[in-house]
C-alpha positions as CSV (number, residue, x, y, z in Angstrom):
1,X,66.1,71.7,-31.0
2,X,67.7,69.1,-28.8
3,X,64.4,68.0,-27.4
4,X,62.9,67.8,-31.1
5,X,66.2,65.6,-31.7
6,X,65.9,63.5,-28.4
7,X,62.0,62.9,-29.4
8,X,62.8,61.5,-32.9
9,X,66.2,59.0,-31.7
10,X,65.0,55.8,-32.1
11,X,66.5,55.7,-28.7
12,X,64.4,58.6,-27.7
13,X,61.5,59.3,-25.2
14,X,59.1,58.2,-28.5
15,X,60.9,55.5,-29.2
16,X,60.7,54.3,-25.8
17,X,57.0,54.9,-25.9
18,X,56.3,53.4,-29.0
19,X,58.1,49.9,-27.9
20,X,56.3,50.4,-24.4
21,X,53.0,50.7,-26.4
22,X,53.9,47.5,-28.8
23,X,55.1,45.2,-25.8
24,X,51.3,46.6,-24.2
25,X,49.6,45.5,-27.1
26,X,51.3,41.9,-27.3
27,X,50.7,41.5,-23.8
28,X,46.6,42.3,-24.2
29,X,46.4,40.0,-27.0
30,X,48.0,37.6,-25.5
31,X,46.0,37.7,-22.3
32,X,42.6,37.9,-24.6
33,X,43.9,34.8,-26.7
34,X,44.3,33.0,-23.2
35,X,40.8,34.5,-22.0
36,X,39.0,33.0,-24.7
37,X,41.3,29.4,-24.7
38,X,39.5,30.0,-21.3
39,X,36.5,29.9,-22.0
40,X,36.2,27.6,-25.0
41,X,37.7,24.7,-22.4
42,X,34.9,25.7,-19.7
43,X,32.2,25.9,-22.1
44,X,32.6,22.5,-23.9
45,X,34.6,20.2,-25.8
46,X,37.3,21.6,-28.4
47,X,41.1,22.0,-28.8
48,X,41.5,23.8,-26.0
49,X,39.8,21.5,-23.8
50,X,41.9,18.4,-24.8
51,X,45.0,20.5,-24.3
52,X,44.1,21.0,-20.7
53,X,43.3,17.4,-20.1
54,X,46.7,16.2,-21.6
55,X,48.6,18.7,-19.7
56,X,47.0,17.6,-16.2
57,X,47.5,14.3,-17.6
58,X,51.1,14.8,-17.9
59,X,51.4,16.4,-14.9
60,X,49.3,13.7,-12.8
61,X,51.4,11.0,-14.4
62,X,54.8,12.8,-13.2
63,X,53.4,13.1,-9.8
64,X,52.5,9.5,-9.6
65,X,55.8,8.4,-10.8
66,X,57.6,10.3,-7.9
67,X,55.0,9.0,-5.2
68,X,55.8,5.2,-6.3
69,X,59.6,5.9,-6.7
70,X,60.5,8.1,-3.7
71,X,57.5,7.0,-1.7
72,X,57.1,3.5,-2.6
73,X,59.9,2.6,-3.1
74,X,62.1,4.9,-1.1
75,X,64.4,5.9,-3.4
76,X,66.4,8.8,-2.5
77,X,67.0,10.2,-6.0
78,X,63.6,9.8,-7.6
79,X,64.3,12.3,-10.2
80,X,64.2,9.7,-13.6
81,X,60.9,8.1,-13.3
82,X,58.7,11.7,-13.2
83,X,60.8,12.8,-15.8
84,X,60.2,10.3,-18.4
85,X,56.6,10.3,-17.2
86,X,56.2,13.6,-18.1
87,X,57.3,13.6,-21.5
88,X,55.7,10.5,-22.5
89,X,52.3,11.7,-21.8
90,X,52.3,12.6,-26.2
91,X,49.1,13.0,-27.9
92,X,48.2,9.4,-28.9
93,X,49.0,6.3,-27.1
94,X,50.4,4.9,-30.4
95,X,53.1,8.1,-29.9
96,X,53.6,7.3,-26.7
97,X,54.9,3.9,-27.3
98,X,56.4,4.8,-29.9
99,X,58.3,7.3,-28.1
100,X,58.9,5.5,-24.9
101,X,60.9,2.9,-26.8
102,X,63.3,5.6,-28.1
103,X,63.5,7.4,-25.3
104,X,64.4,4.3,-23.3
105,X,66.8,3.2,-26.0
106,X,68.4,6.4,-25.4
107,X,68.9,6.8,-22.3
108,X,70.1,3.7,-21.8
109,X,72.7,4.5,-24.7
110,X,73.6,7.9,-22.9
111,X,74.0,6.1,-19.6
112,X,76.5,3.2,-20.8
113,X,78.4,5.4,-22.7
114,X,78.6,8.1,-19.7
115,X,79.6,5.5,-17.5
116,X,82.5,3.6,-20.4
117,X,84.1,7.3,-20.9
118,X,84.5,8.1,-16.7
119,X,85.7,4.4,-16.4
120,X,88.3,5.4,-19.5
121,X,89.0,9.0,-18.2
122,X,88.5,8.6,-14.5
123,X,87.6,12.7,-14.3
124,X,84.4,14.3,-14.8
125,X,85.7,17.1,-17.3
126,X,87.3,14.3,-19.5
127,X,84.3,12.0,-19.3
128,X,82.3,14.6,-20.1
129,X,84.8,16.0,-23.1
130,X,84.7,11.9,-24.5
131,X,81.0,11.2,-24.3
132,X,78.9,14.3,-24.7
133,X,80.0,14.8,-28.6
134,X,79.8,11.4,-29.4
135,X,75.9,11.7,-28.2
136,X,75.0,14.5,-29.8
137,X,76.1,13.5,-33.3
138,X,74.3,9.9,-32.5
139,X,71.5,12.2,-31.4
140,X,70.7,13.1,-35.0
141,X,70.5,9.9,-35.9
142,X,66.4,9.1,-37.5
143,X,65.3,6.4,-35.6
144,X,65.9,8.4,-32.2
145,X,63.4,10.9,-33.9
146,X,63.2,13.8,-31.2
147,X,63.8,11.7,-28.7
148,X,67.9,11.5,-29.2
149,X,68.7,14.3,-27.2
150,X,68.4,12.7,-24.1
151,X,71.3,10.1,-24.6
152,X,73.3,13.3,-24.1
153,X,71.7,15.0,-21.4
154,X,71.1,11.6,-19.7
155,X,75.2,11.3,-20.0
156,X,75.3,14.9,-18.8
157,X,73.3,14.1,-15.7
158,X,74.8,10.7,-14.8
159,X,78.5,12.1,-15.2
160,X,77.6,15.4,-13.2
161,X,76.1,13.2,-10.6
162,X,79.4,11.0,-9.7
163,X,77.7,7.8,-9.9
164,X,78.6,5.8,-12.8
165,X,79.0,2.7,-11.2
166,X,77.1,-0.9,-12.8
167,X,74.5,-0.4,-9.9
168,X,73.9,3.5,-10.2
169,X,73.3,2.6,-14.4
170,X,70.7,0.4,-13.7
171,X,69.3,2.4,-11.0
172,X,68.5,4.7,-13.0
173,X,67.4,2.5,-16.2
174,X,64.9,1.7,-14.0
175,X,63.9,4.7,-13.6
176,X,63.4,5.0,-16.9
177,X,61.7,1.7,-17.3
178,X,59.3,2.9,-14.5
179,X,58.4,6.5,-16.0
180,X,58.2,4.8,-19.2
181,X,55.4,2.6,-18.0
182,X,53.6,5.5,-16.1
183,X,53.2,7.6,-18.6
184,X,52.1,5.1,-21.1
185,X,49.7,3.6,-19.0
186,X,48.2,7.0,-17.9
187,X,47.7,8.0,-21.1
188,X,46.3,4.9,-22.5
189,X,43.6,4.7,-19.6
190,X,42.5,7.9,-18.3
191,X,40.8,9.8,-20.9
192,X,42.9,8.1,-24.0
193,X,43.2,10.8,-26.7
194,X,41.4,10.0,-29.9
195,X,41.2,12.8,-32.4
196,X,37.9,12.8,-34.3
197,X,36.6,16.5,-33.6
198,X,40.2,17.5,-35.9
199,X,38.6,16.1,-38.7
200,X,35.0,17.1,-38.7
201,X,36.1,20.8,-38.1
202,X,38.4,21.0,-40.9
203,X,36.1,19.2,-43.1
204,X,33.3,21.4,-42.4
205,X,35.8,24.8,-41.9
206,X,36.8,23.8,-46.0
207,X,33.2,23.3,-47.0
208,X,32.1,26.7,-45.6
209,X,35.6,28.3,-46.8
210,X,34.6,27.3,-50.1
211,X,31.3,28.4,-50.0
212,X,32.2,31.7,-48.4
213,X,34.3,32.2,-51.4
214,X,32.0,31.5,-54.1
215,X,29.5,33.5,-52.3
216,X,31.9,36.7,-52.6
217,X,32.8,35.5,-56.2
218,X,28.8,35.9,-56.7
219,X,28.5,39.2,-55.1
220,X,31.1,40.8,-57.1
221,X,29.6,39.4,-60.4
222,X,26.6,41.0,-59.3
223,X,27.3,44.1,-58.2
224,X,29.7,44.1,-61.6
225,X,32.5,44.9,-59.4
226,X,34.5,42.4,-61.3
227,X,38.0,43.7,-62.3
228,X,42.0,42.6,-62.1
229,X,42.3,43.6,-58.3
230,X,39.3,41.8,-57.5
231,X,39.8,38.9,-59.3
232,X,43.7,38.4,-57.8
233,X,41.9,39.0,-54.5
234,X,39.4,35.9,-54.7
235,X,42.0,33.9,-56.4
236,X,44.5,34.3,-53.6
237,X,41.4,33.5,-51.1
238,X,40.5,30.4,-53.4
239,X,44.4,29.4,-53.0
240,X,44.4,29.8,-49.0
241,X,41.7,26.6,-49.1
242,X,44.7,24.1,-49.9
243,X,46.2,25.6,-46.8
244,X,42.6,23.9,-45.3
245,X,42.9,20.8,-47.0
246,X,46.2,20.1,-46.0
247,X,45.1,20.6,-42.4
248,X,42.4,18.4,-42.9
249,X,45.0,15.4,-44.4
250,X,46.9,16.3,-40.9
251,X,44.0,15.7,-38.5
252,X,42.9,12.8,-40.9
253,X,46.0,11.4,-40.0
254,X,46.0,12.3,-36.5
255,X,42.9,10.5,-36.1
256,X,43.8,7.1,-37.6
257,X,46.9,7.4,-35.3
258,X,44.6,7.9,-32.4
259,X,42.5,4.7,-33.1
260,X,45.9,2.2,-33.2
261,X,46.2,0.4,-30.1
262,X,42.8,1.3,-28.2
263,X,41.1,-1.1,-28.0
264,X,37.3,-1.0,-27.9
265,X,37.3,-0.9,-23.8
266,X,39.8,2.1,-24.0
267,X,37.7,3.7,-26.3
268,X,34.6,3.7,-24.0
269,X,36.9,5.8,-21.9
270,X,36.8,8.4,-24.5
271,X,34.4,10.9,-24.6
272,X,34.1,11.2,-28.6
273,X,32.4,8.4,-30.3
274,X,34.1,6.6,-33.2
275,X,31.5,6.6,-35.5
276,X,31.0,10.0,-35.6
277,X,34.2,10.2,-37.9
278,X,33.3,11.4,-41.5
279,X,34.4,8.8,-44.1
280,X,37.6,9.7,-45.8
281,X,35.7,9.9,-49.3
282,X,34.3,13.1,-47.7
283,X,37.9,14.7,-47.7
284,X,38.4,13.6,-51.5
285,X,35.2,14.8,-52.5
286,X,36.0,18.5,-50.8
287,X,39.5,18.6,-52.2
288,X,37.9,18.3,-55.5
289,X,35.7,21.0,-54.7
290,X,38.5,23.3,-53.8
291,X,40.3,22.5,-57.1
292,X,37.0,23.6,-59.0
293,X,36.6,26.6,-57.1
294,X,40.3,27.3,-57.8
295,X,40.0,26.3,-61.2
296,X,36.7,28.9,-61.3
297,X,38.4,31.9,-59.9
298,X,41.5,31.6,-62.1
299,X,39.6,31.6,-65.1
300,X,37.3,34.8,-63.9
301,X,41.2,36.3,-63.2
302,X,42.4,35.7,-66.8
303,X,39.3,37.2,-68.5
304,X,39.7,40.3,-66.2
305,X,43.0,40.8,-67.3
306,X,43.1,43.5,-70.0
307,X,46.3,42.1,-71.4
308,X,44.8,38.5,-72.0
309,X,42.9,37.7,-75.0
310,X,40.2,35.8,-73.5
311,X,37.2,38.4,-72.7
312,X,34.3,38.5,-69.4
313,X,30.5,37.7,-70.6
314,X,27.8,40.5,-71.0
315,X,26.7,41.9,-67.5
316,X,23.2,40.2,-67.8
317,X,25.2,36.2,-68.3
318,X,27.4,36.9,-65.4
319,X,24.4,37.8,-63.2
320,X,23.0,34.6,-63.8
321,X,25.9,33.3,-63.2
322,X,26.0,34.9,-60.0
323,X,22.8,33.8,-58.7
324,X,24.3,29.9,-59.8
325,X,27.1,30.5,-57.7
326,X,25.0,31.7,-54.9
327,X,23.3,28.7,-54.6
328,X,26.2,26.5,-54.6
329,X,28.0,28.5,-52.0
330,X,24.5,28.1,-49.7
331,X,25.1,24.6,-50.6
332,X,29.0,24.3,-49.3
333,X,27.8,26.3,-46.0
334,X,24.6,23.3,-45.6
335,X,26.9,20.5,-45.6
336,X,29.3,22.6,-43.4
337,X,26.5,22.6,-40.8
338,X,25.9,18.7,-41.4
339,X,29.3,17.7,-40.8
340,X,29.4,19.9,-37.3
341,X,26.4,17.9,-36.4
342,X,28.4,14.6,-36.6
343,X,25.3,12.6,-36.7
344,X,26.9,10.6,-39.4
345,X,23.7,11.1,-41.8
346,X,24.3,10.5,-45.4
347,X,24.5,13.6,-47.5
348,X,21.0,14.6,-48.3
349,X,21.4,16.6,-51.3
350,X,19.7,19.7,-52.8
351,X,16.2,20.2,-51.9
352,X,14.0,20.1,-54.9
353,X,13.2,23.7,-55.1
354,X,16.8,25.1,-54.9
355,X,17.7,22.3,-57.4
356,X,14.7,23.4,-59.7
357,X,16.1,26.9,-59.7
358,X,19.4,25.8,-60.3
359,X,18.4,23.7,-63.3
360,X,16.8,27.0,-64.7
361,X,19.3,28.6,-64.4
362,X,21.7,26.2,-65.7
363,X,19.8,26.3,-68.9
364,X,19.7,30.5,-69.1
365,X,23.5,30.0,-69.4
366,X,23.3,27.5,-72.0
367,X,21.4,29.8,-73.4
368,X,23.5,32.7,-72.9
369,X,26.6,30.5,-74.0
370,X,24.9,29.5,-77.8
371,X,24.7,33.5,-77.8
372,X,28.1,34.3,-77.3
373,X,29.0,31.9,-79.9
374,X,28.0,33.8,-82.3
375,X,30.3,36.3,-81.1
376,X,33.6,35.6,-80.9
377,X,35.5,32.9,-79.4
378,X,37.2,34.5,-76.7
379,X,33.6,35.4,-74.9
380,X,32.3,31.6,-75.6
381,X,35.6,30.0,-74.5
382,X,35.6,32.3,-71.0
383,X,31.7,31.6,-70.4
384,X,32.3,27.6,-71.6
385,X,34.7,27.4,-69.0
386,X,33.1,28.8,-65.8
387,X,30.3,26.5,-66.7
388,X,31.9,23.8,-66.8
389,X,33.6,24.5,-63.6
390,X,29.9,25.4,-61.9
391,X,28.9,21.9,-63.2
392,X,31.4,20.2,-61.4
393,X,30.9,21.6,-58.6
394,X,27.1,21.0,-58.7
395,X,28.0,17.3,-59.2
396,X,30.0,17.0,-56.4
397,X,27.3,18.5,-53.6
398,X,24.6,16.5,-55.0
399,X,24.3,13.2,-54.7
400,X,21.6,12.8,-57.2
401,X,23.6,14.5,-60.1
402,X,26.8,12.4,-59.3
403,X,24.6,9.3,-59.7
404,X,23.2,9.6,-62.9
């Protein structure tokens, strides 16, 4: 009885397996996530492979700041110059600037008021007790941004140090200075980060998102597996696309960021072409298709529901419906594989068979909807709706229909 009692303590020999187990598992998936960050950065460009070229960057630009400090220079306390080097390697050069000039501004704060409370206090403990408090409240401060906390642990470091003297304060300002200009410059000319591949693989990730969902949407109309659980179920998946779009208004913003301050000569350094960057129209236009397949699903939930008045089609409607839907999901997933192409072709539309079949069936539901007229409202205003939703999104992925 013991044992039994020993096995089932938290505390226990099970217990200590099952955490054993758990803390195996994290560690496999975290060395399979790293095996496949891996191999995407060996086997071509991607996320993965720009975060390995800023982190060599960051580390090359450190390394350089130390050679021309303690090297060059001969300084015997090269420690300020890699430092800021390394953290100014950000992912844009307009960041970097940007970031340098707070950085700076802070550590040249930290250092004059590290050096004003030991000149007041004449003792380390007091300076420190005088400054540090005062730095970290100024810290906060928005125009420091994230760069505030080094005023205080620049104050930290020149207190702890002993050398507060007017000489010792601008040695190590310029330190800073130097860093500063290292890491800036390093970033700016060897492989200057511009984020374009952010944007097409969101866009084309929410284009095939959406057409993955009205796909299932259609396959469940079909199969006339269409009920309450369902319905929540593709309305929760619809909802998870604005989780896409605003991903795609981050890397859209990432990207503009990328182009200020490279100039066209610093873009040649760059591996990505501008003009491969889809038109911000295209991000409009796919957020408006999310709100219609939003819009389409949580009217599909509400006639599902048996405590709503509105009521679903016949069967034989929402098959043709689902064969409408089909072709518009086929449609999301084509201009999915247009945008990863990043040829920067204009949309090309439907083809004309796939648009003749559409039409068809465009006017069966027509059809179908002057028939359920004649049979309540709840049934026409249910059926109205979802074609008016499938007509918006037909307008929006052909060119043809939004021009006439």
């Amino acid at each position: 009885m013991t044992c039994v009692r020993e096995e089932a303590r938290p505390g226990g020999t099970a217990g200590r397996a099952a955490l054993v187990s758990r803390a195996a598992d994290a560690v496999r998936r975290d060395a399979l996530a790293v095996g496949r960050a891996a191999r995407a950065a060996w086997e071509g460009p991607g996320r993965e492979r720009d975060l390995v070229v800023q982190s060599l960057k960051a580390a090359a630009a450190a390394l350089l700041a130390w050679l021309v400090a303690r090297v060059w220079l001969g300084d015997p306390m090269a420690l300020m110059a890699p430092w800021v080097a390394l953290v100014l390697v950000q992912a844009t050069v307009y960041s970097s600037l940007v970031q340098a000039t707070r950085q700076f501004a802070a550590i040249c704060i930290g250092a004059l008021v590290a050096s004003g409370a030991q000149a007041v206090t004449g003792d380390t403990t007091g300076a420190l007790v005088l400054s540090v408090p005062v730095l970290m409240l100024l810290s906060n401060w928005p125009r420091f941004g994230d760069q505030g906390i080094y005023a205080a642990t620049t104050a930290v470091f020149t207190i702890a140090s002993g050398t507060v003297s007017a000489a010792a304060v601008g040695h190590r300002l310029g330190q800073a200075a130097l860093g500063a200009c290292i890491g800036v410059a390093v970033n700016a000319l060897v492989l200057p980060p511009i984020h374009l591949r952010d944007v097409r693989e969101n866009l084309a990730g929410l284009a095939r998102e959406s057409g993955d969902v009205l796909r299932d949407v259609a396959g469940d109309l079909r199969g006339n597996e269409w009920d309450a659980q369902t319905a929540a179920a593709r309305l929760g998946a619809s909802t998870r696309l604005q989780y896409r779009v605003e991903a795609l208004r981050s890397a859209r913003g990432w990207s503009k960021e990328s182009l200020r301050l490279t100039s066209g000569a610093l873009r040649a350094l760059h591996r990505a072409p501008t003009e491969a960057l889809p038109p911000e129209d295209e991000d409009e236009r796919f957020g408006r298709v999310t709100g219609h397949v939003t819009a389409l699903t949580r009217t599909l939930a509400v006639a599902a529901d048996e405590d709503r008045t509105p009521a679903p089609p016949d069967a034989a409607v929402l098959r043709c419906y689902a064969e409408l839907l089909e072709l518009l999901g086929d449609a999301c997933h084509a201009e999915a594989d247009r945008l990863l192409d990043g040829d920067g072709t204009p949309d090309p539309g439907l083809d004309g068979r796939t648009e003749a079949v559409m039409r068809e069936l465009h006017e069966r539901l027509q059809e179908g909807l002057r028939e359920q007229a004649g049979r309540g409202a709840a049934r026409t205003a249910v059926l109205g709706t979802l074609l008016l939703q499938a007509e918006n999104l037909w307008a929006e992925l052909d060119p043809d229909v939004r021009g006439r």
